[in-house]
C-alpha positions in Angstrom: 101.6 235.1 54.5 101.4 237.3 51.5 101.5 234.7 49.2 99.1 232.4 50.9 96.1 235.1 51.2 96.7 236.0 47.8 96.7 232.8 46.6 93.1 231.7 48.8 92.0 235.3 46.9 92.7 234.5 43.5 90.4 231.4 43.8 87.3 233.0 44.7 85.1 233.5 41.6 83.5 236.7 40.2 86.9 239.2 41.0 88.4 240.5 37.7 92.0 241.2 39.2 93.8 240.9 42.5 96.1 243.3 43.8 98.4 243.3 47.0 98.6 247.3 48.3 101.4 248.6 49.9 103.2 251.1 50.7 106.6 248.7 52.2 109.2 248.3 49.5 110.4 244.9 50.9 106.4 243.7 50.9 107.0 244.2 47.4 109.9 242.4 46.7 108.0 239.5 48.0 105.2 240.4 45.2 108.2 240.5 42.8 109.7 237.1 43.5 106.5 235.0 43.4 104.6 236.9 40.5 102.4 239.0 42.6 100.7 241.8 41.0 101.3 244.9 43.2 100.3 248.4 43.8 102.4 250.8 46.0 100.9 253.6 47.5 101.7 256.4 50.0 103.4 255.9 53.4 101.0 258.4 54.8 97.5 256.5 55.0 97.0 255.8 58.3 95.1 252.4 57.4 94.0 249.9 54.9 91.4 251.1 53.5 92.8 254.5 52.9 95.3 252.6 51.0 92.4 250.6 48.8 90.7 253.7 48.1 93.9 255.2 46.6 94.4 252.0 44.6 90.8 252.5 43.3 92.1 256.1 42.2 94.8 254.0 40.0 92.4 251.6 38.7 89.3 251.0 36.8 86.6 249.4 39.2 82.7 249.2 39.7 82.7 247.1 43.4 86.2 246.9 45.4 86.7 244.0 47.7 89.5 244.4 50.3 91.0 241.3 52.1 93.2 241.8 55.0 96.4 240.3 54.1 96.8 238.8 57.8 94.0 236.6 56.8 96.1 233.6 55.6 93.1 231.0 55.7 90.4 233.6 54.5 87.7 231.1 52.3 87.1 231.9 48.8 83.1 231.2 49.1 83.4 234.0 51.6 85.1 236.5 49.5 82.5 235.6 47.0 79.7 236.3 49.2 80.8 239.6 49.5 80.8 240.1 45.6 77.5 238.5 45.1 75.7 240.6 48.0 77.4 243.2 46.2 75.9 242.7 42.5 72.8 241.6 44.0 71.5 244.9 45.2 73.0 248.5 43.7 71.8 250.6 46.9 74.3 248.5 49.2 77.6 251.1 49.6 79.3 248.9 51.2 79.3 245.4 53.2 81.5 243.0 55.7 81.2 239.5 57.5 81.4 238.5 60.7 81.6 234.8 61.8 80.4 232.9 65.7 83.3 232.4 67.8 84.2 229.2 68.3 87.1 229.7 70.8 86.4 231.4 74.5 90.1 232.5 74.2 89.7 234.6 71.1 86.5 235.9 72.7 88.5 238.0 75.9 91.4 238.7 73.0 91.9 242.4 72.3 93.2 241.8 69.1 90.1 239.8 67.9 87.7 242.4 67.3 83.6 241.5 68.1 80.7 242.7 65.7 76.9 243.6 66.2 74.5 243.8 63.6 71.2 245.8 63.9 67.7 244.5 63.3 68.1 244.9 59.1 71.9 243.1 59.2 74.0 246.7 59.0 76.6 246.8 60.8 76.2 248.9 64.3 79.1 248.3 66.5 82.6 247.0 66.3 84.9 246.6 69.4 87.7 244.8 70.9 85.3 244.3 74.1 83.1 241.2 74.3 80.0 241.7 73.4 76.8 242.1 74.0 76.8 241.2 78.2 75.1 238.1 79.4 72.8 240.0 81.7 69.4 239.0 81.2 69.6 235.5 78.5 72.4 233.2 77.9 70.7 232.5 74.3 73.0 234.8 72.5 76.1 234.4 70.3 79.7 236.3 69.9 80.4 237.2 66.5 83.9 238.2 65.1 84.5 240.7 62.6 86.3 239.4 59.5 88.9 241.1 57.4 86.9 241.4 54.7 84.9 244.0 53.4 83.1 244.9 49.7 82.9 248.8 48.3 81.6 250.5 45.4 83.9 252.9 44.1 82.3 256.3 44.9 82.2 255.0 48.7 85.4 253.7 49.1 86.9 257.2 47.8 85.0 259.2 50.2 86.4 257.1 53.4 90.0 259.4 53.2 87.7 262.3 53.1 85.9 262.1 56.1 86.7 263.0 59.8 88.3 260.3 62.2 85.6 260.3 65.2 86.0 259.4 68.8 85.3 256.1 68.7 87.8 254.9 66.0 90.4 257.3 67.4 89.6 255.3 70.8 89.3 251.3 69.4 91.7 251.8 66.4 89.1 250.4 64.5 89.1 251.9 61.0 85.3 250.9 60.0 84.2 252.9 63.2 84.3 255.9 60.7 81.5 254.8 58.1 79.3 253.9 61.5 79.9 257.2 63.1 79.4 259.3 59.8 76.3 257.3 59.5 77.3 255.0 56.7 75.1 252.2 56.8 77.2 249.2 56.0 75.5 245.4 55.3 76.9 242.2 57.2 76.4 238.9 56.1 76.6 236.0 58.9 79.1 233.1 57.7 80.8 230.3 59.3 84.4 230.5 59.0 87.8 229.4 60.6 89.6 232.0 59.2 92.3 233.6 61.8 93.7 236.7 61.3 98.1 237.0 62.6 98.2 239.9 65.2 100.5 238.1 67.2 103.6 235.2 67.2 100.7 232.8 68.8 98.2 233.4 65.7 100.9 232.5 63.6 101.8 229.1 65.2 98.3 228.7 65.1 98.0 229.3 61.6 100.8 227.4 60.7 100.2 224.4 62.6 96.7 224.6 60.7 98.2 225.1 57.1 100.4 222.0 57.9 97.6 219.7 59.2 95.8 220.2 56.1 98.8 219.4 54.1 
């Protein structure tokens, strides 16, 4: 899995380097045996991007774009998006991308988490609940969250900094904490059949994908 997101990362256009972060000695050992550059880091972040924002203490960087790496069939011209929204305008901290669900089954899946933008496209909630409830119009759409997010360096260093609040402690949803500190964060909307692996299911998915395209 390692070697397949990095390899769908190295394609994408306008990234200087590409790093896997880790702090598992056998994850590297993988990096090692098919040519991966890799960066270890402490065993004590308690999630990714703490880890990236330790990497960016390691390495020289204007914009940091982190890629989940359970995101085997993440798109290059989705990563790029990212970069681009990110050169395009200097006041944007930080930005993700969410997708339409195209599968009612990933939809009710607590492992598939479920964005909303506000009215200017930053982010305002994430959550493993579907969301927004059908009350009043069935003219709506459910968006997932991707594993992929863009950061400029001063941003992404102040993430370890600040306080875990209720809501991430309660979702387990690391980007909870630039919402709740009040960290506006842009989203662009992109169609994508990325799957992330939480579980032996996503992989057979993911696998019977990879092969049919093969």
């Amino acid at each position: 899995m390692v070697w397949w997101t990095y390899n769908q990362a190295v394609k994408a256009k306008g990234i200087d380097k590409v790093y896997v972060a880790t702090e598992d000695v056998r994850i590297k050992e993988v990096c090692e045996k098919y040519k991966i550059p890799c960066i270890m880091t402490s065993d004590e972040h308690r999630n990714g991007t703490e880890r990236v924002a330790e990497v960016s203490e390691k390495t020289d960087g204007d914009i940091y774009i982190t890629i989940q790496g359970d995101e085997p069939l993440i798109e290059p011209h989705n990563i790029e998006k990212i970069v681009n929204l990110m050169k395009s305008d200097d006041k944007i901290q930080c930005s993700t991308a969410k997708t339409p669900f195209k599968d009612p089954v990933d939809v009710v899946n607590g492992t598939t988490i479920k964005a909303l933008s506000d009215l200017e496209g930053n982010l305002l909630f994430v959550t493993r609940s579907p969301v927004p409830y059908p009350k009043a119009s069935l003219n709506y759409k459910i968006y997932k969250h991707m594993g992929l997010f863009g950061f400029r360096r001063e941003t992404l260093q102040l993430f370890p900094k600040l306080s875990m609040g209720p809501l991430e402690e309660i979702e387990d949803l690391e980007v909870l904490r630039f919402i709740e500190h009040g960290i506006k964060m842009k989203v662009i909307e992109t169609e994508s059949g990325t799957i992330s692996v939480d579980t032996v299911k996503d992989l057979n998915r993911v696998t019977e994908i990879i092969r049919s395209r093969r």
